[in-house]
mmCIF file of the C-alpha atoms, coordinates in Angstrom:
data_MODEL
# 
_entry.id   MODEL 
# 
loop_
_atom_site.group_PDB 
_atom_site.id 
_atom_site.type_symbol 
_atom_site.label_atom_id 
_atom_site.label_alt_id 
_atom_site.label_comp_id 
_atom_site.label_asym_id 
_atom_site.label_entity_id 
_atom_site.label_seq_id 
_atom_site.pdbx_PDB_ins_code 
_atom_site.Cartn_x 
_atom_site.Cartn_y 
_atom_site.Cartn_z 
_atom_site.occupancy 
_atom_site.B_iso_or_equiv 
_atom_site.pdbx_formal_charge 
_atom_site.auth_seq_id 
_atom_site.auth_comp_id 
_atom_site.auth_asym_id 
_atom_site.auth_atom_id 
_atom_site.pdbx_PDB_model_num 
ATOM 1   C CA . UNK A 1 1   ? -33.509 -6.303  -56.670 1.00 0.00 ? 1   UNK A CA 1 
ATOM 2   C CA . UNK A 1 2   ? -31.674 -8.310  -54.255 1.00 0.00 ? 2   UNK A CA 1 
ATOM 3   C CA . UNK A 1 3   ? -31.870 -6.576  -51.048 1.00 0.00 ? 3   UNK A CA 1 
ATOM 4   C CA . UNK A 1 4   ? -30.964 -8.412  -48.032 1.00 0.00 ? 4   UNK A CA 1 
ATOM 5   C CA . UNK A 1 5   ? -30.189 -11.663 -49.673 1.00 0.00 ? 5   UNK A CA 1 
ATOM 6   C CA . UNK A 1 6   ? -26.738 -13.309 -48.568 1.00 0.00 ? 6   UNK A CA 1 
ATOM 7   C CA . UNK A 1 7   ? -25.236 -16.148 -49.375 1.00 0.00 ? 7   UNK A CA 1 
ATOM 8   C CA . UNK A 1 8   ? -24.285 -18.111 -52.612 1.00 0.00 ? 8   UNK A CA 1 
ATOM 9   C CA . UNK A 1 9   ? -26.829 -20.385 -54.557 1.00 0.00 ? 9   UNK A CA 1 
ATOM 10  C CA . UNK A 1 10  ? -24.097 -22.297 -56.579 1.00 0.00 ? 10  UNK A CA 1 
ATOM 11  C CA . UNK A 1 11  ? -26.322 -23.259 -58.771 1.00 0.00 ? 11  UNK A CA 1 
ATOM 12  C CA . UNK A 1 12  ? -27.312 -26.545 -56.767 1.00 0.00 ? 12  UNK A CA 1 
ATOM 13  C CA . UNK A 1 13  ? -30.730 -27.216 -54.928 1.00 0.00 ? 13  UNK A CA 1 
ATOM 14  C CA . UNK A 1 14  ? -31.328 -26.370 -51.276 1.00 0.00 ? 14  UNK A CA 1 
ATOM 15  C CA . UNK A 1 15  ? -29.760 -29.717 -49.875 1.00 0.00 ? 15  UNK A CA 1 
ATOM 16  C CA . UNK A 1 16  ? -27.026 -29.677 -52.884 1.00 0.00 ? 16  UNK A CA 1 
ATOM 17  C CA . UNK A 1 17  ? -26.254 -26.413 -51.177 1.00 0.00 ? 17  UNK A CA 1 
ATOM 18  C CA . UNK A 1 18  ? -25.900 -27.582 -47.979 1.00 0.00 ? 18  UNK A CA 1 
ATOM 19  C CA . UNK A 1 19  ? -24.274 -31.100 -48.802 1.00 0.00 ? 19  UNK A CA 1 
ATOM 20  C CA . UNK A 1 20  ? -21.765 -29.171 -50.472 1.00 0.00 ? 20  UNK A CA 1 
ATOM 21  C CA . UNK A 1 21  ? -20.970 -26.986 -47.985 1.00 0.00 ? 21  UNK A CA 1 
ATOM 22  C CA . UNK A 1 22  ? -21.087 -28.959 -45.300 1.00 0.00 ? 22  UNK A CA 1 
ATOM 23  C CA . UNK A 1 23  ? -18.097 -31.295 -47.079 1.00 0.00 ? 23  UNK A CA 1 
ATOM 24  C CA . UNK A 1 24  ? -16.281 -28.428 -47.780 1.00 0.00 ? 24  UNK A CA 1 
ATOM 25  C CA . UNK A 1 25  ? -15.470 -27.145 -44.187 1.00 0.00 ? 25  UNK A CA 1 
ATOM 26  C CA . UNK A 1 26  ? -14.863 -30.809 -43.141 1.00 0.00 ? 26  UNK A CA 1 
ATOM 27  C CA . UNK A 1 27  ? -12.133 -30.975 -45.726 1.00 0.00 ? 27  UNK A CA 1 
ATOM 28  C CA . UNK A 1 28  ? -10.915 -27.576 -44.861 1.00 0.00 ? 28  UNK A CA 1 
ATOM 29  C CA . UNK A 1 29  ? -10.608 -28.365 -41.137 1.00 0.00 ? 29  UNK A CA 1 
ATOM 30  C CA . UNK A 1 30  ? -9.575  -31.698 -41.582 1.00 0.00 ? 30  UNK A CA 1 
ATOM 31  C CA . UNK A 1 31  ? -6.837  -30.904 -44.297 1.00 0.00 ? 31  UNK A CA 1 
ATOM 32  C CA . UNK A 1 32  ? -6.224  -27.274 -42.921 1.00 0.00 ? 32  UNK A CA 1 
ATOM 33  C CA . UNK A 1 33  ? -6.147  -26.101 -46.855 1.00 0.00 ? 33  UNK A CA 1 
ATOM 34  C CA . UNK A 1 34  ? -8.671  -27.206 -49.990 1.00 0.00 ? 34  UNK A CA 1 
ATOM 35  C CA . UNK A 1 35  ? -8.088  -26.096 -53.419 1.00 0.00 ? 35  UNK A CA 1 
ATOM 36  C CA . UNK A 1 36  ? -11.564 -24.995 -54.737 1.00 0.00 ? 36  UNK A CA 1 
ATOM 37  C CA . UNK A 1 37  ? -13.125 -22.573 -57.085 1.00 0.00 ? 37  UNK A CA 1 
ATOM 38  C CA . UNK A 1 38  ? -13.467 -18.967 -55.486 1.00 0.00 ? 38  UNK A CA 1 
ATOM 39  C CA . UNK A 1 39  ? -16.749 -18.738 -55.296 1.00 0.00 ? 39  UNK A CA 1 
ATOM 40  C CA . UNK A 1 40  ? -17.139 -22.138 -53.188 1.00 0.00 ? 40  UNK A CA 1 
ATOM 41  C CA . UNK A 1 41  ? -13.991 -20.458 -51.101 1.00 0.00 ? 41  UNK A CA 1 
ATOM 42  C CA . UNK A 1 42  ? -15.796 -17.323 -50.373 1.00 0.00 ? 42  UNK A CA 1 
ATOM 43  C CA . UNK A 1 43  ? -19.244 -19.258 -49.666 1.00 0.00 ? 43  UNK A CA 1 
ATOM 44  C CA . UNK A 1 44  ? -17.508 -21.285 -46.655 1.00 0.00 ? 44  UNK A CA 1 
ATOM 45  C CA . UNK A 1 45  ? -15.031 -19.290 -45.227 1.00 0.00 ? 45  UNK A CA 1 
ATOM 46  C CA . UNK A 1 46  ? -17.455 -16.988 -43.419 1.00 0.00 ? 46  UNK A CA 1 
ATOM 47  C CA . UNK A 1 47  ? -18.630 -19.714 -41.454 1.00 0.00 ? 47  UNK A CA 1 
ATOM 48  C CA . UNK A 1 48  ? -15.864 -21.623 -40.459 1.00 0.00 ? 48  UNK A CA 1 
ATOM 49  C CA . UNK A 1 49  ? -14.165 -18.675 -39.274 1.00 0.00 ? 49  UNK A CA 1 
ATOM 50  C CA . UNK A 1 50  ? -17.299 -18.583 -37.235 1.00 0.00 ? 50  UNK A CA 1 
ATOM 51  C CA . UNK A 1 51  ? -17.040 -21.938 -36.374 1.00 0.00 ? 51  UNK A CA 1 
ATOM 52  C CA . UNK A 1 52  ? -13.397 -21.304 -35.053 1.00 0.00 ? 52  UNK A CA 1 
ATOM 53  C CA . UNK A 1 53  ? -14.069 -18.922 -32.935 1.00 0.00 ? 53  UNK A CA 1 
ATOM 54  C CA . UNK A 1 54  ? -16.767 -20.354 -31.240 1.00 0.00 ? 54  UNK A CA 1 
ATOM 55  C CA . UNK A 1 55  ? -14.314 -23.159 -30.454 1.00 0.00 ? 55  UNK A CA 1 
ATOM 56  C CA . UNK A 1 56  ? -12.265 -20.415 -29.294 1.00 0.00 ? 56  UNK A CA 1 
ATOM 57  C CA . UNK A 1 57  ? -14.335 -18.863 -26.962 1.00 0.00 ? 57  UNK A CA 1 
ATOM 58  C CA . UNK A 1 58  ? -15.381 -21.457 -24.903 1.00 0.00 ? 58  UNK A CA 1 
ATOM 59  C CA . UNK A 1 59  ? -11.578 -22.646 -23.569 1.00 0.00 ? 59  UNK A CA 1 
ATOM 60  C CA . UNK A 1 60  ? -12.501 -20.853 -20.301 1.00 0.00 ? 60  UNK A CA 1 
ATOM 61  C CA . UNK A 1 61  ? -16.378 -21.670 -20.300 1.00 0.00 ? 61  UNK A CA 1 
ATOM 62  C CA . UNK A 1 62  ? -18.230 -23.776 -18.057 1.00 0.00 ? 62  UNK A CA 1 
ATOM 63  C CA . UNK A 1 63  ? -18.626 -27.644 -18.915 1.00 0.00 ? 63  UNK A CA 1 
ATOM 64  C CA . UNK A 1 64  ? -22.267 -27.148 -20.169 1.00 0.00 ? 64  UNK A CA 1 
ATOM 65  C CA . UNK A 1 65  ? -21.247 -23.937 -22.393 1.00 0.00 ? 65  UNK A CA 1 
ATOM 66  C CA . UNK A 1 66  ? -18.642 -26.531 -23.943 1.00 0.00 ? 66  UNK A CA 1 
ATOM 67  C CA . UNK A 1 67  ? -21.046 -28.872 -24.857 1.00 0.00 ? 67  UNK A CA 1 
ATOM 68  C CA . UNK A 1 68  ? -23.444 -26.836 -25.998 1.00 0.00 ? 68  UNK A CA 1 
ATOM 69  C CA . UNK A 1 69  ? -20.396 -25.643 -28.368 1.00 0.00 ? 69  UNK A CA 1 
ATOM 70  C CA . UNK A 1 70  ? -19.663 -28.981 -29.415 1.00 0.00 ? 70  UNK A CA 1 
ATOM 71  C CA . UNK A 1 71  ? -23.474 -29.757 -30.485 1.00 0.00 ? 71  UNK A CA 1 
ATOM 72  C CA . UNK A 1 72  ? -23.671 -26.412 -32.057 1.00 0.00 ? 72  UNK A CA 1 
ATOM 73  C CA . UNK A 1 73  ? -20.451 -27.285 -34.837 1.00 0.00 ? 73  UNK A CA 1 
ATOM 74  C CA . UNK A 1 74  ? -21.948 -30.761 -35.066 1.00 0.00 ? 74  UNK A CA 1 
ATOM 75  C CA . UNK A 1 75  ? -25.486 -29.593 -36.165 1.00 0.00 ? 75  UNK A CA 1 
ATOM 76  C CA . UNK A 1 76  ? -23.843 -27.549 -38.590 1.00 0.00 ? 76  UNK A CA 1 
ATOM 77  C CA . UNK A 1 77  ? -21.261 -30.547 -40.118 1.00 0.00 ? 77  UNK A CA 1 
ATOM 78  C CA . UNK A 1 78  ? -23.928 -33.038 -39.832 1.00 0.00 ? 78  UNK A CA 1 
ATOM 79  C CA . UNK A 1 79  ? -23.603 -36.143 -38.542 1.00 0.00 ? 79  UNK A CA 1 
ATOM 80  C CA . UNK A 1 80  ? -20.499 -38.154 -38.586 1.00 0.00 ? 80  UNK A CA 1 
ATOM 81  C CA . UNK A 1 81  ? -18.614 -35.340 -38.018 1.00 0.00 ? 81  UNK A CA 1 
ATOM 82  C CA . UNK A 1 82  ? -17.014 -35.859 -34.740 1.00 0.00 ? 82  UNK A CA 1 
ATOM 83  C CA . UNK A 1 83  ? -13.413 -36.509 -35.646 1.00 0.00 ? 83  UNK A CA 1 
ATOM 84  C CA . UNK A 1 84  ? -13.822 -33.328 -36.985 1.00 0.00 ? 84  UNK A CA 1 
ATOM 85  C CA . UNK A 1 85  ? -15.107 -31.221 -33.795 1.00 0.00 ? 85  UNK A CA 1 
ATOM 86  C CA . UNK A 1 86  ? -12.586 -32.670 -31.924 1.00 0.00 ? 86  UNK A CA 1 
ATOM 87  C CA . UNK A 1 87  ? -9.358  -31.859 -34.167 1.00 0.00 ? 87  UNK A CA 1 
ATOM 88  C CA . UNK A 1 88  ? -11.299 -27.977 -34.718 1.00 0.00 ? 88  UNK A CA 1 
ATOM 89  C CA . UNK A 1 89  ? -11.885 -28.109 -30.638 1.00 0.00 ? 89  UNK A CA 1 
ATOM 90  C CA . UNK A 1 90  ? -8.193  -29.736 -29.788 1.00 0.00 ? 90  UNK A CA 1 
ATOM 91  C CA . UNK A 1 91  ? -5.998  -28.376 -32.153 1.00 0.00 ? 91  UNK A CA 1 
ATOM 92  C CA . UNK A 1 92  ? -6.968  -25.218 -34.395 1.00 0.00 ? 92  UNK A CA 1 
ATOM 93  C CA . UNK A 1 93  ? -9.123  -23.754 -31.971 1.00 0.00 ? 93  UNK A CA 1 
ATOM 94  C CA . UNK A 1 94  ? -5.889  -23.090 -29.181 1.00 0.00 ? 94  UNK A CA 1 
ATOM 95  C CA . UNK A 1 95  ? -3.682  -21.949 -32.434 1.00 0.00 ? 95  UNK A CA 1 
ATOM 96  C CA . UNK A 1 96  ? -5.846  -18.806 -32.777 1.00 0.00 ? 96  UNK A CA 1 
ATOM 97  C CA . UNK A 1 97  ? -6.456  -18.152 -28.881 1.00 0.00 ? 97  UNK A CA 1 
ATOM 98  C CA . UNK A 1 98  ? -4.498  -14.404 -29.072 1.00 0.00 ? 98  UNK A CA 1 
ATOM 99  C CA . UNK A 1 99  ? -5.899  -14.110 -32.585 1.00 0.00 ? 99  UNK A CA 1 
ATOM 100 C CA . UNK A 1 100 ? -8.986  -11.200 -33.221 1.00 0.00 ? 100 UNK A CA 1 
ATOM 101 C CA . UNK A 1 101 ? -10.431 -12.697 -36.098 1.00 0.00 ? 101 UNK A CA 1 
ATOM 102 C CA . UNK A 1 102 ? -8.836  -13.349 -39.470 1.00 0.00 ? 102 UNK A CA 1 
ATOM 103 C CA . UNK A 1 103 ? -8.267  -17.028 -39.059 1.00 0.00 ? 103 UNK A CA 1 
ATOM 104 C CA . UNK A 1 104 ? -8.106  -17.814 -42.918 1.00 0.00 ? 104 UNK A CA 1 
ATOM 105 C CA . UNK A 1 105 ? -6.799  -16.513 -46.311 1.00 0.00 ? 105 UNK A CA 1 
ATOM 106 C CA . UNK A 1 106 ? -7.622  -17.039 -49.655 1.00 0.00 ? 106 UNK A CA 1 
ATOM 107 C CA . UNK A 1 107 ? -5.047  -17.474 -52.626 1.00 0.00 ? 107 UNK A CA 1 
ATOM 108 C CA . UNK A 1 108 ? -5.924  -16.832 -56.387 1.00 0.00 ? 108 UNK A CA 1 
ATOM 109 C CA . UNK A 1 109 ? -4.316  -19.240 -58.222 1.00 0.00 ? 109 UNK A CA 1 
ATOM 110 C CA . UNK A 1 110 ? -5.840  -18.687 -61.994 1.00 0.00 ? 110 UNK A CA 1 
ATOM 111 C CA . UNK A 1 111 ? -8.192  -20.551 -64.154 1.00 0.00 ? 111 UNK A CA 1 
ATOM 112 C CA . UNK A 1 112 ? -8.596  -24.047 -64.105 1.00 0.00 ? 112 UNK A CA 1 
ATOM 113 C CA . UNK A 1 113 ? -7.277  -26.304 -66.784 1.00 0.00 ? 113 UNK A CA 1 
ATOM 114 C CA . UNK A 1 114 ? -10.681 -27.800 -68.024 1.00 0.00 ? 114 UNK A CA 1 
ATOM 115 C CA . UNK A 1 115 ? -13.405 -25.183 -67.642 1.00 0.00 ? 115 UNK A CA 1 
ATOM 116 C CA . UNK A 1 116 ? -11.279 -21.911 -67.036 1.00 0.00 ? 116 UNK A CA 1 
ATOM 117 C CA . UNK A 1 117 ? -13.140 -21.368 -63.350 1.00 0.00 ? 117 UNK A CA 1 
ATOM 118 C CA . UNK A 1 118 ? -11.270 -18.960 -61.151 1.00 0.00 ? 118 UNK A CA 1 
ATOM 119 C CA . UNK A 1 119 ? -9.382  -21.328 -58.668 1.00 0.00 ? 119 UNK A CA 1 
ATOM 120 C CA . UNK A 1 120 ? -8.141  -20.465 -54.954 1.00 0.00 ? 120 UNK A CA 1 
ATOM 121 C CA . UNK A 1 121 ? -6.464  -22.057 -52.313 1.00 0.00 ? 121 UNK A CA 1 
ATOM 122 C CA . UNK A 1 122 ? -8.329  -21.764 -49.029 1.00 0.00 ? 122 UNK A CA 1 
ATOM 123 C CA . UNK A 1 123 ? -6.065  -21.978 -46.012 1.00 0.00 ? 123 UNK A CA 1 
ATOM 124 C CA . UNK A 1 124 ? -5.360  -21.419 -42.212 1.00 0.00 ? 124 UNK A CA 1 
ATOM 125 C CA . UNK A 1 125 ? -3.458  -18.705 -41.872 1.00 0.00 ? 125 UNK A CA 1 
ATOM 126 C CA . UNK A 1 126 ? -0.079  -19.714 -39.447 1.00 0.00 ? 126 UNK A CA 1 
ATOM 127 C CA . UNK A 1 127 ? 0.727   -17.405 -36.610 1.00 0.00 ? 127 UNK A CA 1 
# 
């Protein structure tokens, strides 16, 4: 039985797993859109939407909260990351101040060419 497991394995080892996901929300916020298999779309977009609104929340907070914030994303993206933070910070962050929730969508686009995997387009949504 699988109660109370979440998340996707992939099929990849624990640090495959997180390699792989890690890359994947630095290309989504860095493109604002990936093209991946569903599975790898639904995986990730939990927690950048997480990610996004904890950008989000602290525009009003004090200069420590914002920090804190900042470290937070990066221990999540790894190191190297911090062109990253800043354009999720800067610029999508403020885009989805009056926004509940919701920040991203998910289009089918059919099997791939090669291996016939189920292919989506992960995406901010625009206001």
């Amino acid at each position: 039985m699988r109660h109370q497991v979440a998340g996707f394995k992939l099929n990849r080892t624990k640090g495959a797993r997180i390699a792989l996901r890690r890359n994947l929300i630095k290309q989504f916020f860095a493109n604002e859109r990936i093209r991946t298999t569903v599975t790898k779309a639904a995986a990730i977009r939990g927690e950048a939407e997480k990610m996004i609104t904890v950008a989000r929340n602290v525009k009003d907070a004090s200069d420590n909260e914002k920090v804190a914030a900042r470290r937070f994303i990066v221990a999540k993206l790894g190191n190297n990351s911090n062109d990253i933070v800043k354009k999720l910070f800067d610029e999508i962050a403020p885009r989805f101040a009056e926004r509940n929730g919701g920040y991203t969508r998910v289009l089918k686009l059919g099997p791939r060419f090669g291996d016939k995997a189920e292919m989506a387009l992960l995406e901010l949504v625009e206001e």
